[in-house]
Every structure is written in C-alpha cells, then in structure tokens.
C-alpha positions in Angstrom: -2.2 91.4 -57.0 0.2 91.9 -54.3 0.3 95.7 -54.1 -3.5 95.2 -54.0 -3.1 93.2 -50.9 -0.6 95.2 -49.2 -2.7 97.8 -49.6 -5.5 96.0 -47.7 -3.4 94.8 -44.8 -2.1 98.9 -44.5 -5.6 100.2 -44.6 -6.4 98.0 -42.0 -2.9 98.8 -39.5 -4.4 102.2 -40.1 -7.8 101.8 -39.7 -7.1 99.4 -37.3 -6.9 102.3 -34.4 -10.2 103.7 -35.9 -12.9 100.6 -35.6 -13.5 97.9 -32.8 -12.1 94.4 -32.2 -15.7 93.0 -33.8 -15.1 95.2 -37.0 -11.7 94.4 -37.2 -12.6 90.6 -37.2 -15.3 91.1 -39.3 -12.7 92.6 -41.6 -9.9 90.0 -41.3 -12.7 87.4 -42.2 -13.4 89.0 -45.6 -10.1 89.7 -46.1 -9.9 85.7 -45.7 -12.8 85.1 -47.4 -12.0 87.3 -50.5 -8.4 85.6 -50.5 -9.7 82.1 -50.9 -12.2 83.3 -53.6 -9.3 84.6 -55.1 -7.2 81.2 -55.2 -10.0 79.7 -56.6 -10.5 81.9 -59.3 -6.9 81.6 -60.1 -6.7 78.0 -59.9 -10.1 77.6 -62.2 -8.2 79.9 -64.4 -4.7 78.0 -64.6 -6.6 74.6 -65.1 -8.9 76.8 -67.8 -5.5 77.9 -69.6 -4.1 74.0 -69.5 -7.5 72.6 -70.8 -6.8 75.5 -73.8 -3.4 74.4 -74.4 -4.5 70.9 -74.6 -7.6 71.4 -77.2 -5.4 73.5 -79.1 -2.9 70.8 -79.1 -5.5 68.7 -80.1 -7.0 70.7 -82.5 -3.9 70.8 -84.2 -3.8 67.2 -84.4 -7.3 67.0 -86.1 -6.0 69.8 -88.2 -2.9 67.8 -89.5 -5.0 64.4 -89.4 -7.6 65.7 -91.8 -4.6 67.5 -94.1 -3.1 64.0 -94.6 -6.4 62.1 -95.0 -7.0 64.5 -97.8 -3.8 63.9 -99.6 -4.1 60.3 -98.9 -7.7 60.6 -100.8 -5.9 62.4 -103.3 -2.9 59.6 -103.9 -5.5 56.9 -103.3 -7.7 58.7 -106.6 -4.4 59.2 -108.9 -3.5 55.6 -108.0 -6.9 54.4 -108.7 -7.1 56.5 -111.8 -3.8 55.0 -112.6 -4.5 51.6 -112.0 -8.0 51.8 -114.3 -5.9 53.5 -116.9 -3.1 50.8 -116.5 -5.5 48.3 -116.4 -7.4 49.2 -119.9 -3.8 48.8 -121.5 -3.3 45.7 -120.0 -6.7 44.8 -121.5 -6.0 46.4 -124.9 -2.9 45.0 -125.4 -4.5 41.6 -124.8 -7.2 42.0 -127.1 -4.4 43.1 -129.7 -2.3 40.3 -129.1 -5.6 38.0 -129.0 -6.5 39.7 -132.6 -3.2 38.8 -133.9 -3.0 35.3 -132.7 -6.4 34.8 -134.0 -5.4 36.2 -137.8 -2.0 34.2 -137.4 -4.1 31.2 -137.0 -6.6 32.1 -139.7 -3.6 32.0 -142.0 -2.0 28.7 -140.4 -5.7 27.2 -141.4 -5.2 28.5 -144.9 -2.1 26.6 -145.5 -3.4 23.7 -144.2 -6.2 24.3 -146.5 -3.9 24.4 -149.2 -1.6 21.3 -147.8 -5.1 19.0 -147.5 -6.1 20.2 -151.2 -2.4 19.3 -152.3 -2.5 15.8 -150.5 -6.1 15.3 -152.1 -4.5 16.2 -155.6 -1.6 13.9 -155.4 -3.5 10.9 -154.0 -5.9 11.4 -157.0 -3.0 12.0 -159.6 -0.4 9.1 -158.3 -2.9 7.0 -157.0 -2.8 4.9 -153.8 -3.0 1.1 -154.9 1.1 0.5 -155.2 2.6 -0.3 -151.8 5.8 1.2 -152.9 4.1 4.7 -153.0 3.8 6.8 -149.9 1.6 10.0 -149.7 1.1 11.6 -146.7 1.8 14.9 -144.4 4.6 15.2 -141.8 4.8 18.6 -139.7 2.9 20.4 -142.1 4.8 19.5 -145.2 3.2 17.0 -148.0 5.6 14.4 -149.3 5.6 11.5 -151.5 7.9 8.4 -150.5 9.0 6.1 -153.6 10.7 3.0 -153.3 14.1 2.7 -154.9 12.9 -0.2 -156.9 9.8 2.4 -158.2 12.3 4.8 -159.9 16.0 3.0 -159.9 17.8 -0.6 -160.5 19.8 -1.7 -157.4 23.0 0.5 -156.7 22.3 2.4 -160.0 21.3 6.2 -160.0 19.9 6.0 -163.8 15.9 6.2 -163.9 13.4 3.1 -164.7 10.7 3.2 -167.4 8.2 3.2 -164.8 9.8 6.3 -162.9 8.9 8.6 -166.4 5.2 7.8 -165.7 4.9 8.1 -161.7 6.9 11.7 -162.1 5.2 12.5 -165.0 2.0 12.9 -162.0 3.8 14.5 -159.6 5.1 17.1 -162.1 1.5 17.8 -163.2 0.7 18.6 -159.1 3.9 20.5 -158.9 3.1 22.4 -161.9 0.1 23.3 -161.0 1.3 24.5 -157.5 4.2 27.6 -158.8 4.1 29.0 -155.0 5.6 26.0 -153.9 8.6 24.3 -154.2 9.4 20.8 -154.3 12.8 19.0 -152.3 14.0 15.8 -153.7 15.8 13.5 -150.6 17.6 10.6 -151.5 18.0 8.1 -148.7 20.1 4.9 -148.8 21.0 1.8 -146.4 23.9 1.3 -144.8 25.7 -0.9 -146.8 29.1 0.8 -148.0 28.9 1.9 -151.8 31.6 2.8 -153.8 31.7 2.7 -158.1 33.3 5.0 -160.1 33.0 8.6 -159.4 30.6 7.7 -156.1 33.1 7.2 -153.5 29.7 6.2 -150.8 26.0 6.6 -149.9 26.8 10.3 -149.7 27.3 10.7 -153.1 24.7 7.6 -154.2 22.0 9.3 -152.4 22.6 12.9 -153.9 23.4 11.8 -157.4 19.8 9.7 -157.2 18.0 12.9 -155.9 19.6 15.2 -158.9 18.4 12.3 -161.5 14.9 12.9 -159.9 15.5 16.7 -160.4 16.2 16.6 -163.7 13.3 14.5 -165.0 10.6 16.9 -163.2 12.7 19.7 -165.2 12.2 18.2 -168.3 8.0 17.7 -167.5 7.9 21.2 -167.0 8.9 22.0 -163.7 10.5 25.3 -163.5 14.2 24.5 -161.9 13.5 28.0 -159.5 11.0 25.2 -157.5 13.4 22.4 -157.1 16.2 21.4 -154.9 18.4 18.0 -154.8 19.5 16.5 -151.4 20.6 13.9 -150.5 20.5 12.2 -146.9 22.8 9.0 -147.7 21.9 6.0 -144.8 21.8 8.7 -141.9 17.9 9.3 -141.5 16.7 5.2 -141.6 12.9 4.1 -141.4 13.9 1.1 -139.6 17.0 -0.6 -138.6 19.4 -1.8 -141.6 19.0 -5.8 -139.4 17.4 -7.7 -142.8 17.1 -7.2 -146.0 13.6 -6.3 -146.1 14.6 -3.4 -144.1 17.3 -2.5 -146.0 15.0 -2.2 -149.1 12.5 0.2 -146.5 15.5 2.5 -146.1 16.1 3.1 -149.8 14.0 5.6 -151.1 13.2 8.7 -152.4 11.4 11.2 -150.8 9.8 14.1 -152.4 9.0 17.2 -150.2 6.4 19.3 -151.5 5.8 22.9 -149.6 5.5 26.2 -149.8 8.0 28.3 -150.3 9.1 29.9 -147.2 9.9 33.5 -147.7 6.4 33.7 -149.1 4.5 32.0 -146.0 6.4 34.8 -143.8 4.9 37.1 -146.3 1.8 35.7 -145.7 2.1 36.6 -142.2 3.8 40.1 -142.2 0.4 41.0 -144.8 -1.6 39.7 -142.5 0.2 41.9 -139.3 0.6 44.7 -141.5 -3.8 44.8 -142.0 -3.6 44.5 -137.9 -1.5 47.2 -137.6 -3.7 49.7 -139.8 -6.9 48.2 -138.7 -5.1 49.7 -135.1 -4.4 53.3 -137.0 
C-alpha cells in the first residue's frame, strides 16, 4: 500500500512538469479523495475482522454450551433411569417385607387360634365355678392358677385328694396338646420356712412344683412336656400385709405353651415358602 502511494506521489513530481496547475489540483484532489476511500475501507475492514473474532468467540461459546447441555441431558437420563430403577427396589423390597410381615402375622393369628381353643378346652375340662381356680392368658401363654389349699396342706409339699381329680383334667388338655409343653411354678409367701431337708421358700416352692410334675407324669403326660420351677415368695400377687394375702400368694401356677423351638419352626417354614414363592 505504501509502494502503491509512493508511486503516485512520483508519477505526479514527474508529471508534475507535464500538466497545468488545474490538472495538478485536480489530481492531488483524487489522490485525497481515493486516500480517504481507502481509510474507510480499511477501517470497515478492521471493525469487519473484530466483529469475526467476536462471533467466532461466541460461536464457540454456543458450541461448548450446547456440548455440556447434552451431557447434562445425558446425566440427568442415567440419573433418572437410576432413580426409577432405585426406586422399583425400594418398592419391591417393601412389598417383600410387607408379604413377610403379613405371613408372620397369619402365623401369630394361628397360635392364638390355638391358645383361645386351649383356654376354651381347659375352661370346659376344669370348670370355672371354684374361686381357687384361675384360667386365663397372660402374653400369649395359657395358664391355670391353683390355690395352695386346691392341691396341698399348709407348709406341706404332699398332694390333696382333691389335687388327683383337678390334675387328672388338666392332664387330659395337656395330653391332648403333644406340641406343647406345660411349666409347673410354685410360688409362696414370705413367711420364712424351714423343715427338714427345705432349708426355705426356695426349696418349698420347687419341691411343691416337682410334686405337681410327677402326678401329671403318672396321668399320662410324657415327662419330654414338663418342667418344675419354682419361684419361692419373689413374684407376689399382692403384698404379704394380711393373711388373706398371704394365702393369694401361695399358689401354683401351671404354664401351658408351645414349645418354642417349634413356633420358630413355624416361622422359618413360613419364610422359607416366601423365599421360593420369590425364586
């Protein structure tokens, strides 16, 4: 460009001696004229280069914008993906765990199907019109209270007439129930015992509860579905204040339930069918 206008100027030194003032002007004015055009153009086309490198730039921009919407669309499907597979788990696992509650309550309502039926059986064998006969459930477990003065003399572990008949009936419901086994607690007062071998209630209220034990053996009970124990003074009704209460504490209790390694069988069966119902 400046060769171009050095040129230009040179032509016109030389030309200068050639042509008149008025041509020479005339000249010098194009010249001008031709310059400014020139400045123009190459201001239009510096401000046409910066207005490139700026939508480039931009362009670049939209370029990288759109790449990371499109991975974010991506993350934002495998997470949704994720979370609808995640969340039909969570919804399986609670329909399992919903199945299994539901069949560990089914057989919950068997036993106490089978704990009413006993209650019913021993109300109807034993009868409920003596006072010093208690039938009834506690936490899930039927048991029958007797009064010491039902099966023993005061202070003596040897069995009454009358005991042979009551636990005659209760041996016909125990016998008739072989899954379930039948605890025989012997409770006392608090008055300190002591005669010959029995050194105190301890030893009054277990030797009372073996007594118990043998007699249902020799009805027919099967000695696998019995167990003695005795509780001496230390699980009273009501406070040893009177003699009446006194006479409340001593009793025998008989505990009859199923056995328990069988009712945990009952409930592995029961997640076992679960488990190939899920297979």
């Amino acid at each position: 460009m400046k060769k171009l206008l050095l040129f230009a100027v040179g032509a016109m030194l030389v030309l200068g001696s050639c042509v008149s003032k008025k041509e020479y002007a005339a000249l010098q004015a194009k010249q001008k004229e031709t310059q400014d055009l020139l400045n123009t153009a190459t201001v239009k086309l510096n401000s046409c280069l910066t207005d490139k490198a700026a939508a480039l730039a931009r362009l670049e921009e939209l370029r990288k914008s759109n790449q990371d919407l499109i991975q974010s669309s991506k993350d934002l499907t495998m997470l949704t993906q994720q979370g609808a597979t995640n969340l039909e788990k969570s919804l399986e696992s609670l329909r399992e765990k919903d199945l299994k509650i539901s069949r560990l309550q089914d057989a919950l309502s068997k036993k106490d199907s089978v704990t009413l039926a006993l209650v019913t059986s021993l109300k109807k064998e034993v009868g409920l019109d003596d006072p010093d006969i208690e039938i009834n459930v506690e936490k899930g477990v039927v048991f029958i209270s007797l009064s010491d003065k039902v099966l023993f003399k005061t202070g003596s572990y040897n069995l009454s007439s009358r005991a042979n008949e009551i636990l005659g009936k209760v041996a016909t419901v125990i016998n008739g129930k072989p899954d379930f086994e039948a605890m025989v607690e012997g409770h006392t007062d608090n008055v300190p015992y002591k005669s010959g071998v029995l050194l105190d209630n301890w030893d009054l209220s277990v030797k009372r509860s073996t007594a118990v034990v043998r007699k249902l053996q020799e009805l027919g009970v099967k000695p696998a579905q019995l167990i003695a124990a005795g509780r001496g003074e230390h699980i009273p009704l009501v406070d040893n204040d009177t003699a009446e209460n006194r006479a409340t504490n001593r009793r025998t209790k008989i505990l009859v339930l199923p056995k328990i390694d069988q009712f945990y069988t009952m409930i592995e069966e029961e997640l076992e069918t679960l488990s190939a119902e899920g297979n």
